[in-house]
NUZASE-702435 format. One record per residue: x, y, z of N, C-alpha, C, O in turn; residue in three letters. Coordinates in steps of 0.2 Angstrom, whole numbers, plus 5000, padded with zeros to 4 digits. Example, Ala and Ser with C-alpha at 12.3 -4.5 7.8 and 13.67 -1.06 7.14 Angstrom:
BEGIN
NODE, 5066, 4972, 5039, 5062, 4978, 5039, 5066, 4984, 5039, 5071, 4983, 5042, ala .
NODE, 5064, 4989, 5035, 5068, 4995, 5036, 5064, 5000, 5039, 5067, 5006, 5040, ser .
//
This chain:
BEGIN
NODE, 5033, 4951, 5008, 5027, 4956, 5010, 5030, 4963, 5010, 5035, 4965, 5013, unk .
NODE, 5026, 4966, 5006, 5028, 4974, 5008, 5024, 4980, 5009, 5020, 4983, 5004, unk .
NODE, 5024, 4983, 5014, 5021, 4986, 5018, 5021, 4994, 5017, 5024, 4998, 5020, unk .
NODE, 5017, 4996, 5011, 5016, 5003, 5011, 5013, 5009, 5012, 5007, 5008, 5011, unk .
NODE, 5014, 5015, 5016, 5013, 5020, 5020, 5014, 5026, 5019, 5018, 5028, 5014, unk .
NODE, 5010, 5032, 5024, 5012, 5039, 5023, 5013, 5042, 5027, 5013, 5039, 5033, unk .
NODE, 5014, 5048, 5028, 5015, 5052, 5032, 5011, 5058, 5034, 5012, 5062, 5038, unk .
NODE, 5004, 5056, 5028, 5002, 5061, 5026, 4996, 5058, 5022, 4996, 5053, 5019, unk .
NODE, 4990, 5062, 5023, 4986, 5060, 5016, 4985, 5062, 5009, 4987, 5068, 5009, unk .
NODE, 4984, 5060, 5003, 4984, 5063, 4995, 4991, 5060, 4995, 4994, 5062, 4990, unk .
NODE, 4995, 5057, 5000, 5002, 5057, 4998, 5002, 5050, 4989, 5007, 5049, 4986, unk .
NODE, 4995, 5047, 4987, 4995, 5044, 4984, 4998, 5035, 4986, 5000, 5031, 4982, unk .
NODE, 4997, 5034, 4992, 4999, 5027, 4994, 4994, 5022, 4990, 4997, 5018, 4986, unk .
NODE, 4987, 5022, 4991, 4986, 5018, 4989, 4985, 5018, 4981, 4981, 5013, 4979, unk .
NODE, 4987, 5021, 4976, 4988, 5021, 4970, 4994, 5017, 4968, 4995, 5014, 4963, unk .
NODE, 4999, 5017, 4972, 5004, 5015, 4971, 5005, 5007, 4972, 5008, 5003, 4968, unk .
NODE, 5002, 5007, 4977, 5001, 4999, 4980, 4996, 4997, 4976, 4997, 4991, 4974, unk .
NODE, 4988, 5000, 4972, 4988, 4995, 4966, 4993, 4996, 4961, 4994, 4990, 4960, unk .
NODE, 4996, 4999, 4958, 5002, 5001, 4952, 5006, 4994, 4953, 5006, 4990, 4948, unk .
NODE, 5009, 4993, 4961, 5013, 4989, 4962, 5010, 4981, 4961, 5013, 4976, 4959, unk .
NODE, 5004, 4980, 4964, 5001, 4973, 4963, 5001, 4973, 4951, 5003, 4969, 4947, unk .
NODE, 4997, 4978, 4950, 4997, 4976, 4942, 5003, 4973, 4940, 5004, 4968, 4936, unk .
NODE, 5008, 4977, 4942, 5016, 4977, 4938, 5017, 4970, 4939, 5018, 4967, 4934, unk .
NODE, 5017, 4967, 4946, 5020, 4960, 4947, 5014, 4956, 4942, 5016, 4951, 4939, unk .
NODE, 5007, 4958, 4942, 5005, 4952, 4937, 5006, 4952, 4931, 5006, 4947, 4927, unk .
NODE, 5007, 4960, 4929, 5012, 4960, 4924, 5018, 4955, 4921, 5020, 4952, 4916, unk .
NODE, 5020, 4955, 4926, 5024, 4948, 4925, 5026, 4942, 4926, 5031, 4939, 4926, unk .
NODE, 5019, 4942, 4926, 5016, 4935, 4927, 5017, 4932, 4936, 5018, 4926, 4938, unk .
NODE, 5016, 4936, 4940, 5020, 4937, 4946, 5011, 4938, 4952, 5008, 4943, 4953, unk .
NODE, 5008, 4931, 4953, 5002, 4934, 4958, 5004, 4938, 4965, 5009, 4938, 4969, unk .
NODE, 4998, 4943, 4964, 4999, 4946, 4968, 4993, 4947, 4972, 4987, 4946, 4970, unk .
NODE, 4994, 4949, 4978, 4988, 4949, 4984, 4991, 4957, 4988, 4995, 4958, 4991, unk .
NODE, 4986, 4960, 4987, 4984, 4966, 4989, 4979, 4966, 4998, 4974, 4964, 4999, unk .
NODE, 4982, 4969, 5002, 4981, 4966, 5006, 4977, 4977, 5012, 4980, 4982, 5014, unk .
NODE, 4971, 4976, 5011, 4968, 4984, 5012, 4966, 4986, 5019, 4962, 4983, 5022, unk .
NODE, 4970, 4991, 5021, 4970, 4992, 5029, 4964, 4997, 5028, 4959, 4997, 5032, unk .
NODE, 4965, 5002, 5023, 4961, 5008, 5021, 4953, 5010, 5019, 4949, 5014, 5020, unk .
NODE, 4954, 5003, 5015, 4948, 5003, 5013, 4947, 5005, 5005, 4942, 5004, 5001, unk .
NODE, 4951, 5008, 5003, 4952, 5009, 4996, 4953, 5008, 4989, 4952, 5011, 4984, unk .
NODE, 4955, 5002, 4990, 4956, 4997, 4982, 4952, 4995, 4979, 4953, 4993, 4974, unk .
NODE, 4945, 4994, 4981, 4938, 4992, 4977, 4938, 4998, 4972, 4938, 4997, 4966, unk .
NODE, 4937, 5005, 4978, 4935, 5013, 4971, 4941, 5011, 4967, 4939, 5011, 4961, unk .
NODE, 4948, 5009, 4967, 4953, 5013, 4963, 4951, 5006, 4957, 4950, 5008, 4952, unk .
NODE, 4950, 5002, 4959, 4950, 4997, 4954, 4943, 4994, 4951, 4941, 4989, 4948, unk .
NODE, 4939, 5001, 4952, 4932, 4999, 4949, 4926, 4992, 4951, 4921, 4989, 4948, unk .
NODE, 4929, 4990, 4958, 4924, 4983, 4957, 4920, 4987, 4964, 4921, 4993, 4966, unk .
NODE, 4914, 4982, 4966, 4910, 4984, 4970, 4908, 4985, 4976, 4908, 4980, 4979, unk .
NODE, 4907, 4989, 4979, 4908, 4991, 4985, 4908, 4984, 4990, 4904, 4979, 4989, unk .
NODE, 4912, 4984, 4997, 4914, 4977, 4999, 4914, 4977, 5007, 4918, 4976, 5011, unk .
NODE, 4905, 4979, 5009, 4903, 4980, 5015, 4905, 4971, 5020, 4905, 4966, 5016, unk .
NODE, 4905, 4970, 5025, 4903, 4966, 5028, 4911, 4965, 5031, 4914, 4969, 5034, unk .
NODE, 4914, 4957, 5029, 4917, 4952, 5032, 4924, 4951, 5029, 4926, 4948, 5024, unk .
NODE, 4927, 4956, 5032, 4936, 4956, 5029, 4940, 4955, 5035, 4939, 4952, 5040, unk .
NODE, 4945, 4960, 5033, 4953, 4960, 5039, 4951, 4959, 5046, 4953, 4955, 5050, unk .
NODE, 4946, 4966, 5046, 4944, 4968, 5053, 4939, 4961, 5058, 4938, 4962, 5064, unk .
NODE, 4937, 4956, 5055, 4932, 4951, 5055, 4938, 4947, 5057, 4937, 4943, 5062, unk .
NODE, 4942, 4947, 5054, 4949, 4941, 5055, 4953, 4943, 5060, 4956, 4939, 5064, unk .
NODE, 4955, 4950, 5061, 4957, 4951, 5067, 4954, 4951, 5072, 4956, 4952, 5077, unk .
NODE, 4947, 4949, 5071, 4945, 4950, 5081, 4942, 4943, 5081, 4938, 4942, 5085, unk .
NODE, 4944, 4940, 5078, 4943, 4932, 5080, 4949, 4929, 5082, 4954, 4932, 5082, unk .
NODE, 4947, 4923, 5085, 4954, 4919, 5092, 4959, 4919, 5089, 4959, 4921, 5083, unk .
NODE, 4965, 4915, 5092, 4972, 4917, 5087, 4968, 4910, 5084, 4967, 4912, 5078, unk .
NODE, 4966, 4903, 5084, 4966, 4897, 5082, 4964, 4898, 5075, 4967, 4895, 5071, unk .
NODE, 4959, 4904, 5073, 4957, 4907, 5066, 4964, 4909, 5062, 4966, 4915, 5063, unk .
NODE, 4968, 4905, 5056, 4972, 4905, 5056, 4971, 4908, 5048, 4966, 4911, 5046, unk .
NODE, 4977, 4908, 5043, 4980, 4910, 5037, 4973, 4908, 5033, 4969, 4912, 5031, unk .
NODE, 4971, 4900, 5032, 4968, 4900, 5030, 4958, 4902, 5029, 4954, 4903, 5024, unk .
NODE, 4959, 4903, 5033, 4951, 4908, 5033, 4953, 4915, 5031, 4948, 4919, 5029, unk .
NODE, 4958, 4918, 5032, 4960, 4925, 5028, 4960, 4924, 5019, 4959, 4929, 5015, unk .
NODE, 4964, 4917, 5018, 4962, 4918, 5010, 4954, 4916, 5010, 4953, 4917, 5004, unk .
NODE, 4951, 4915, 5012, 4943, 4912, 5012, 4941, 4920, 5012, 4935, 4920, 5011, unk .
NODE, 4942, 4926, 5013, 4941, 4933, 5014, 4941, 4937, 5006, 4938, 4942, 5004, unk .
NODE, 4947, 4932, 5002, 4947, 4936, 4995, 4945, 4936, 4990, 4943, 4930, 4989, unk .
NODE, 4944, 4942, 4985, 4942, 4942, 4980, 4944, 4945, 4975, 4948, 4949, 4977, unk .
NODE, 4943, 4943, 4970, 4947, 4946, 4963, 4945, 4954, 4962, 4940, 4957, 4962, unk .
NODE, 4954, 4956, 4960, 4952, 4963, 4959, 4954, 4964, 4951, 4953, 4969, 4949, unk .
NODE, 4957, 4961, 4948, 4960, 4961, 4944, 4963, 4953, 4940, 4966, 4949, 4944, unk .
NODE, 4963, 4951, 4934, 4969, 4947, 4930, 4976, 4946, 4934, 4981, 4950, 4933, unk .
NODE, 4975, 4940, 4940, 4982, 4938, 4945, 4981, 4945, 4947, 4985, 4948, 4944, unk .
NODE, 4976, 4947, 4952, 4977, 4951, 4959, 4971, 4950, 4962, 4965, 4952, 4961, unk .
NODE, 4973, 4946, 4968, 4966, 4947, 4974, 4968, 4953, 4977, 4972, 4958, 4976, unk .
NODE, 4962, 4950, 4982, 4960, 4958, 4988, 4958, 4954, 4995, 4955, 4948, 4995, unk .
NODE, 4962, 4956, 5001, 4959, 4955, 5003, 4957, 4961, 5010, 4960, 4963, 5014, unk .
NODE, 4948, 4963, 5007, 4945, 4967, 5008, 4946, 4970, 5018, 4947, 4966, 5022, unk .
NODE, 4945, 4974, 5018, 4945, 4977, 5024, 4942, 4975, 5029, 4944, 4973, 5034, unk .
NODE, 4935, 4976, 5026, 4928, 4972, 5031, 4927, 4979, 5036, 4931, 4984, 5036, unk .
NODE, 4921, 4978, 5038, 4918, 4984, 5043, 4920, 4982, 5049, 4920, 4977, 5051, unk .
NODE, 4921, 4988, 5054, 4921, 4989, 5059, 4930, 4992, 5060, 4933, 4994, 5056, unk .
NODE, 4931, 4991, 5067, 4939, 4995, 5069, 4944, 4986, 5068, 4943, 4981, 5069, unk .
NODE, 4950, 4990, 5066, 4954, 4986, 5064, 4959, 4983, 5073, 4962, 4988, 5076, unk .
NODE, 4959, 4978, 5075, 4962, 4976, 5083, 4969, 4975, 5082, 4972, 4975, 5077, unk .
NODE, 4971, 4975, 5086, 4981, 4977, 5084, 4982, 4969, 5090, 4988, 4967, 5090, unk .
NODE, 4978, 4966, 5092, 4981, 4959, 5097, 4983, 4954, 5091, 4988, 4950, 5093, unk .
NODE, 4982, 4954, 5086, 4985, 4949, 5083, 4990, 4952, 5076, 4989, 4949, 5070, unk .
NODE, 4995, 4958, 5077, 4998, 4959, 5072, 5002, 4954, 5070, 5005, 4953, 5064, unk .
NODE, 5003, 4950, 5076, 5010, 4947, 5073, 5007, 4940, 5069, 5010, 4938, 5064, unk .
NODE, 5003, 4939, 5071, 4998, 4934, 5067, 4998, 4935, 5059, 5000, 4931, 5054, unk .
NODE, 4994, 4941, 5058, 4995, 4943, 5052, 5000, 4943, 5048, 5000, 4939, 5042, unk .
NODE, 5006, 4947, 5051, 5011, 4946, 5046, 5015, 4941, 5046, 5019, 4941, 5041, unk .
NODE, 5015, 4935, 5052, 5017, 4930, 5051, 5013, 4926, 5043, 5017, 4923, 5039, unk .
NODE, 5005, 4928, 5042, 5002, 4923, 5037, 5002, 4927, 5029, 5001, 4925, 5023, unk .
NODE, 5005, 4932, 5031, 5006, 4936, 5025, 5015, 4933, 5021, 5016, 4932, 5015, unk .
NODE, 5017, 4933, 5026, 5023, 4933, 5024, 5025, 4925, 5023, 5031, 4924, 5022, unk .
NODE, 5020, 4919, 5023, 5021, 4915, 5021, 5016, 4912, 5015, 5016, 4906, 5013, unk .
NODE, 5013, 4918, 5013, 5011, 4917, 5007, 5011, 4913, 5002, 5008, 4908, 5000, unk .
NODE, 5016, 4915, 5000, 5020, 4912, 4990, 5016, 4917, 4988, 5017, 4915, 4982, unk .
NODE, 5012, 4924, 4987, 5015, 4927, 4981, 5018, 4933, 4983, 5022, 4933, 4988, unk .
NODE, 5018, 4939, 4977, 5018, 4944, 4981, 5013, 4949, 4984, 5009, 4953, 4981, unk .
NODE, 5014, 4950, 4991, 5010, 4952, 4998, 5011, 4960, 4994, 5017, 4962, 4992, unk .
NODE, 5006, 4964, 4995, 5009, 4972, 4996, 5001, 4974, 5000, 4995, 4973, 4999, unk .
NODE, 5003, 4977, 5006, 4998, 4979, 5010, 4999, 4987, 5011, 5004, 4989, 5014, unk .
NODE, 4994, 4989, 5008, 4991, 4997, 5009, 4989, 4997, 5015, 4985, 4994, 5018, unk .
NODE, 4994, 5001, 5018, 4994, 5003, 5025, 4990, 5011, 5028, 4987, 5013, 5033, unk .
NODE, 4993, 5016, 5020, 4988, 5024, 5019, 4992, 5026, 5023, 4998, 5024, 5022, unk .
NODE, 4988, 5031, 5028, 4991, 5035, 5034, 4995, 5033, 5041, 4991, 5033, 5045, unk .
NODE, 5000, 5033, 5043, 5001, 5030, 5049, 4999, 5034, 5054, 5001, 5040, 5053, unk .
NODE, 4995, 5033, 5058, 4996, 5037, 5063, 4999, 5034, 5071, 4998, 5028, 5071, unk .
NODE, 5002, 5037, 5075, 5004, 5036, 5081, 5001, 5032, 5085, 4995, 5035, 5087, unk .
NODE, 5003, 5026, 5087, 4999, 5022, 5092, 4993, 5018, 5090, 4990, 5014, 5094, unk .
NODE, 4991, 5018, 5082, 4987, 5014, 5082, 4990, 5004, 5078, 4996, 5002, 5076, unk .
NODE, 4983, 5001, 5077, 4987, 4996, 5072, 4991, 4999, 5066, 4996, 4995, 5064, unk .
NODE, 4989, 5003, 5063, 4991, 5001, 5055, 5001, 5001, 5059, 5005, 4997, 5058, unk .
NODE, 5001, 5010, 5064, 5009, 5009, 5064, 5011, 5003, 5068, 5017, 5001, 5066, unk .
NODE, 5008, 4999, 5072, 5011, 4989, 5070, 5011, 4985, 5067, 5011, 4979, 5068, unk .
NODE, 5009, 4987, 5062, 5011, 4984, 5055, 5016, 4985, 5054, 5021, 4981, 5053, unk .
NODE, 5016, 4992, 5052, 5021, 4997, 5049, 5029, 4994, 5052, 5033, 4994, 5048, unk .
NODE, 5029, 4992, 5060, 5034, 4989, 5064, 5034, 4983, 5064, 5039, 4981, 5068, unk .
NODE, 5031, 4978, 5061, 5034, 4974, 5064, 5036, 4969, 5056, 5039, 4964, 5055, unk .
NODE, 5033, 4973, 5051, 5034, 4970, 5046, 5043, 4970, 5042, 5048, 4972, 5046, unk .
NODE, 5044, 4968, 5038, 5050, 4966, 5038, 5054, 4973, 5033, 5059, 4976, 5034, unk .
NODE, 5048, 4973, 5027, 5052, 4978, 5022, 5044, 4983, 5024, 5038, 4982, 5027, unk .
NODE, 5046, 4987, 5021, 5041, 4994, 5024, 5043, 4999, 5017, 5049, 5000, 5015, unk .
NODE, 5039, 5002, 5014, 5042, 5006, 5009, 5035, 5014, 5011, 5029, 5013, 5010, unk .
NODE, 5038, 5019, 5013, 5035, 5025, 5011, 5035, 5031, 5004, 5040, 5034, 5002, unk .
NODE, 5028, 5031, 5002, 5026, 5036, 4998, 5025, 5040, 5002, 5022, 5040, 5007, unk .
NODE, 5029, 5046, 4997, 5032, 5054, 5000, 5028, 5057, 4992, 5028, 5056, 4986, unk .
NODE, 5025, 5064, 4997, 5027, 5067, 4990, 5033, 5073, 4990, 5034, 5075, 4995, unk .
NODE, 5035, 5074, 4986, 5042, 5080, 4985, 5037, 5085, 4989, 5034, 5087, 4984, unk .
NODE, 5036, 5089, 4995, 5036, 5096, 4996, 5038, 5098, 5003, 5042, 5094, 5006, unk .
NODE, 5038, 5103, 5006, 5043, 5104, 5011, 5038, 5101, 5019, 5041, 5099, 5024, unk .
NODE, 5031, 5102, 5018, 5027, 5100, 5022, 5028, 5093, 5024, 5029, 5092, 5030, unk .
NODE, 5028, 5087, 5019, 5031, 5081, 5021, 5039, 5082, 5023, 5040, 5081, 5029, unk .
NODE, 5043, 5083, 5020, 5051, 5084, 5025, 5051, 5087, 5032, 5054, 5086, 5037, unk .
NODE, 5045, 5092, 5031, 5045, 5091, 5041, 5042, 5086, 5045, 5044, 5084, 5050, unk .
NODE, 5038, 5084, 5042, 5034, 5077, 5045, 5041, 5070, 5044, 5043, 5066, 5048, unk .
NODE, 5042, 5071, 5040, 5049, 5065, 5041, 5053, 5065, 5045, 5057, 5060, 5046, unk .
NODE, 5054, 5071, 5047, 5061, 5074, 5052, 5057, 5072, 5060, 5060, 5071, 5065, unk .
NODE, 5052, 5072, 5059, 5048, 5069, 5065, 5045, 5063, 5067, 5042, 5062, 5072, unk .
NODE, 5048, 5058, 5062, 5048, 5053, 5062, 5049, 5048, 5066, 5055, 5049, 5066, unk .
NODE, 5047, 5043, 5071, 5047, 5039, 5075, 5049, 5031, 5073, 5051, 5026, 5075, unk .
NODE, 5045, 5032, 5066, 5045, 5024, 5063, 5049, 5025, 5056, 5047, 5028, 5051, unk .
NODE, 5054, 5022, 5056, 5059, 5024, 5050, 5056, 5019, 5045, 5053, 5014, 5046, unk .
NODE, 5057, 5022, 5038, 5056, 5017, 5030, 5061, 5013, 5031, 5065, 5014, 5035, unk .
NODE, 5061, 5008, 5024, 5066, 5006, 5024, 5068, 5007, 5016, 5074, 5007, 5014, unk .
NODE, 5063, 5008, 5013, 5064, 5012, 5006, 5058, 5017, 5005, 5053, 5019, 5009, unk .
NODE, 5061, 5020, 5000, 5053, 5027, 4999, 5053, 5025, 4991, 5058, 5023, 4988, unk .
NODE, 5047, 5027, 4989, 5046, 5030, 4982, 5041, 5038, 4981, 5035, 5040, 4981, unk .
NODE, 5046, 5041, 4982, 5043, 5050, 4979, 5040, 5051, 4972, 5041, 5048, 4967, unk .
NODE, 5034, 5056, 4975, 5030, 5056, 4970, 5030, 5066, 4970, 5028, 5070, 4974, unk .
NODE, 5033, 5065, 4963, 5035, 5072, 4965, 5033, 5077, 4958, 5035, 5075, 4952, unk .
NODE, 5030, 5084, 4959, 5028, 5088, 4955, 5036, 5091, 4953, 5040, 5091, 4957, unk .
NODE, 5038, 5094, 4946, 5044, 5094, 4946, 5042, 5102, 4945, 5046, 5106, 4945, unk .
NODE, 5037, 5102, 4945, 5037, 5113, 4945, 5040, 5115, 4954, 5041, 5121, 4956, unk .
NODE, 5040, 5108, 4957, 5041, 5111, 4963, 5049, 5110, 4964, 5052, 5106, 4961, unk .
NODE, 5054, 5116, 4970, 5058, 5115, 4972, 5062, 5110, 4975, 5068, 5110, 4974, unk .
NODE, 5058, 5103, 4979, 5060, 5099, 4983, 5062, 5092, 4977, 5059, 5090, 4972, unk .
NODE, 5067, 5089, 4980, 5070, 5085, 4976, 5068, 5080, 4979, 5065, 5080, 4984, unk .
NODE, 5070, 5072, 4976, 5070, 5067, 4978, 5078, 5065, 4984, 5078, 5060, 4989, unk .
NODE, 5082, 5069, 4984, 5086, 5069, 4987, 5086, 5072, 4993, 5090, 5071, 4997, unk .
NODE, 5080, 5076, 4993, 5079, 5079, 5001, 5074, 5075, 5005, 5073, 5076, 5011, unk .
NODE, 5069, 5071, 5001, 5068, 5067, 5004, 5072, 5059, 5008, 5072, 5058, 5013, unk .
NODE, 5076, 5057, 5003, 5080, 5053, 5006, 5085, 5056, 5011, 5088, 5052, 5014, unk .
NODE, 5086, 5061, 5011, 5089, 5064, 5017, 5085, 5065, 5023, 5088, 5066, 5028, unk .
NODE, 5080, 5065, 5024, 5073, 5069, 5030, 5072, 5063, 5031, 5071, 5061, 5037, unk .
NODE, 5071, 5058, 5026, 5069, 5051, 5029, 5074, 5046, 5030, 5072, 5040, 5030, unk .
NODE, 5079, 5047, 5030, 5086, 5041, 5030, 5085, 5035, 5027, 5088, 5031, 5030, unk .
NODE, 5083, 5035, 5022, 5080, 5029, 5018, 5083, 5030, 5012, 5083, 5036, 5010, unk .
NODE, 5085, 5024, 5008, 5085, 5026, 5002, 5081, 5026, 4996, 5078, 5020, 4996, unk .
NODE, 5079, 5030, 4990, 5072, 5030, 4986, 5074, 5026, 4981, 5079, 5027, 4977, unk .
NODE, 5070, 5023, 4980, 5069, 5016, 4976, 5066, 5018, 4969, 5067, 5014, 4964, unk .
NODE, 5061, 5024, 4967, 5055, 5025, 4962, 5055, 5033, 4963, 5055, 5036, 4969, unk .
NODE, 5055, 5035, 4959, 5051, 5043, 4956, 5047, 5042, 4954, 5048, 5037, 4951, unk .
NODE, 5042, 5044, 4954, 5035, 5047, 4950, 5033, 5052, 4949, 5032, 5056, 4954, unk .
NODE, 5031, 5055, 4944, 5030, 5060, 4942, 5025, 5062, 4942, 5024, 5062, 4935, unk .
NODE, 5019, 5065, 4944, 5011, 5068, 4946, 5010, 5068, 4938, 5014, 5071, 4934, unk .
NODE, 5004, 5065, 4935, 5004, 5062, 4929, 4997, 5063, 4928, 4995, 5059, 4932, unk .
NODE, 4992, 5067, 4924, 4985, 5067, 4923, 4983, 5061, 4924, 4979, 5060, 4928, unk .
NODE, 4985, 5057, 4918, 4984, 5050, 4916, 4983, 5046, 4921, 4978, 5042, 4921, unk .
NODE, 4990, 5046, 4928, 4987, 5041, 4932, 4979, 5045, 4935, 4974, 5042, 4934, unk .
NODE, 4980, 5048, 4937, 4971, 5053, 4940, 4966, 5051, 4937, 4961, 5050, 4939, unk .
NODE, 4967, 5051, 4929, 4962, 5049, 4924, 4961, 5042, 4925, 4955, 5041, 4924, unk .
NODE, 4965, 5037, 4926, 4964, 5031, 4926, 4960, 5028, 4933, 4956, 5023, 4933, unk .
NODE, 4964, 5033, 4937, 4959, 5032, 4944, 4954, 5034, 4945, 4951, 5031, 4950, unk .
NODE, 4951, 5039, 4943, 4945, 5042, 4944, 4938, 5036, 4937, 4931, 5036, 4937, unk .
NODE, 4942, 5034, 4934, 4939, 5031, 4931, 4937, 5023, 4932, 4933, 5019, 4929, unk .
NODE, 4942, 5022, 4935, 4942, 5014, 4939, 4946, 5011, 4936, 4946, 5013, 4930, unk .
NODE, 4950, 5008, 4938, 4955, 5002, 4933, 4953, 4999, 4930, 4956, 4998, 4924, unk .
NODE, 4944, 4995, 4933, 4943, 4991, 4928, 4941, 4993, 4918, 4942, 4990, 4914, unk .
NODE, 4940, 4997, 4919, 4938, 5005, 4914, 4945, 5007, 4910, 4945, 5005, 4904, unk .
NODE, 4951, 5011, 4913, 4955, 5010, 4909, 4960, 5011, 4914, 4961, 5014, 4920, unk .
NODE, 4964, 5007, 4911, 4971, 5006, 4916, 4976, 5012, 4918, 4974, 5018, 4918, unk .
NODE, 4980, 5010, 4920, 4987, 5015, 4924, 4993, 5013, 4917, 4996, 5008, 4915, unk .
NODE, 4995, 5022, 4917, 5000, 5021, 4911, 5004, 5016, 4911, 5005, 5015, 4917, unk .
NODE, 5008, 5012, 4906, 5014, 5010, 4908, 5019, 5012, 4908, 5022, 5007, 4906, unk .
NODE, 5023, 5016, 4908, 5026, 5021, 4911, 5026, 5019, 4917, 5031, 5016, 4919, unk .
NODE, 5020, 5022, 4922, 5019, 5022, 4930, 5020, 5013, 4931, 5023, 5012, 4936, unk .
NODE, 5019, 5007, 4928, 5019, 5002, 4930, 5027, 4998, 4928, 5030, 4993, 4930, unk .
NODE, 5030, 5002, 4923, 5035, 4999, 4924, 5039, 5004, 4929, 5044, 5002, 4931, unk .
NODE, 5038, 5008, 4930, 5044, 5011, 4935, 5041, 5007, 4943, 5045, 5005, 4947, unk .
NODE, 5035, 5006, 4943, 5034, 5001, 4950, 5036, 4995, 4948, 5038, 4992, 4953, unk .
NODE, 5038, 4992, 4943, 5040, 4985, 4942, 5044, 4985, 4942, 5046, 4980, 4939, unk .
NODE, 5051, 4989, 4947, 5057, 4989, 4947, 5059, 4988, 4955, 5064, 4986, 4958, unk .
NODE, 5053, 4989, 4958, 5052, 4989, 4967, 5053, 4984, 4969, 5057, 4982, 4974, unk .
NODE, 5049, 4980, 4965, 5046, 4974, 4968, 5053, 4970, 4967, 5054, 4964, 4969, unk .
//
């Protein structure tokens, strides 16, 4: 299971975390996308997914087990489920529950975690999960928020404008982690998400450099 996050919003998390679910079905590798934010329906063009997800699973008893969370998913893609958000607030009494049923999956797990903020669930996810990967983007604004950091990465992938001065190197220094992926702010991916996935994909280019993470 892998656990990605930001520091920040527009940092591009959840684009990535689909990038990374396609790449592994790419090759031939199921993947379960697992949506703390609510955002993988828009990027992947299927239909909005009101009612009965995570949030419905987390606030039932612990007895309510793994198995009724896959009974929650739906296909977002050729080998990629979803397992949709659901409405209401997400309860932090059963993280360890979660990542216990995550992490005995069999496939691969990548859960869009978005924003962390202090004190709520997503950051006990973010803690208790095993591998944790934050998307940064290269500018001096996130290098201060990393320096302030409370809950360490264990990997990063930067996503970085190259007209700007900040390196992937200064990120990996602000964050004590080491960067696993560059990417490079890319019309194409924007084009591909504005437009839905299902409509027209993410370069590959962008999918093989995520297929290197995994």
């Amino acid at each position: 299971m892998l656990v990605c996050w930001s520091v920040g919003g527009g940092a591009g998390t959840s684009v990535v975390v689909a990038g990374l679910a396609l790449a592994a079905a790419r090759a031939e590798v199921p993947a379960l996308v697992v949506d703390l934010g609510g955002d993988q329906p828009l990027i992947f063009g299927v239909p909005e997914l009101p009612g009965l997800g995570l949030a419905q699973w987390l606030g039932a008893s612990p007895d309510v087990g793994g198995d009724a969370l896959r009974r929650l998913e739906v296909d977002l893609a050729p080998g990629v489920a979803l397992v949709p958000r659901g409405d209401g607030a997400l309860g932090s009494e059963r993280t360890d529950d979660l990542v216990d049923a995550l992490g005995g999956d069999g496939r691969f797990v990548v859960v869009d975690a978005g924003h962390v903020a202090p004190g709520g669930f997503v950051e006990s996810v973010v803690a208790a999960a095993e591998r944790t990967l934050l998307v940064a983007r290269a500018c001096p604004m996130t290098l201060r928020r990393l320096e302030r950091l409370t809950t360490r990465p264990a990997e990063v992938v930067v996503v970085r404008d190259r007209r700007r001065s900040v390196t992937w190197r200064d990120v990996a220094e602000a964050s004590g982690a080491p960067v696993v992926a560059e990417l490079e702010i890319d019309p194409a991916v924007a084009a591909a998400v504005d437009a839905g996935l299902d409509r027209r994909p993410l370069p590959r280019s962008f999918l093989r450099v995520l297929g290197g993470v995994r």
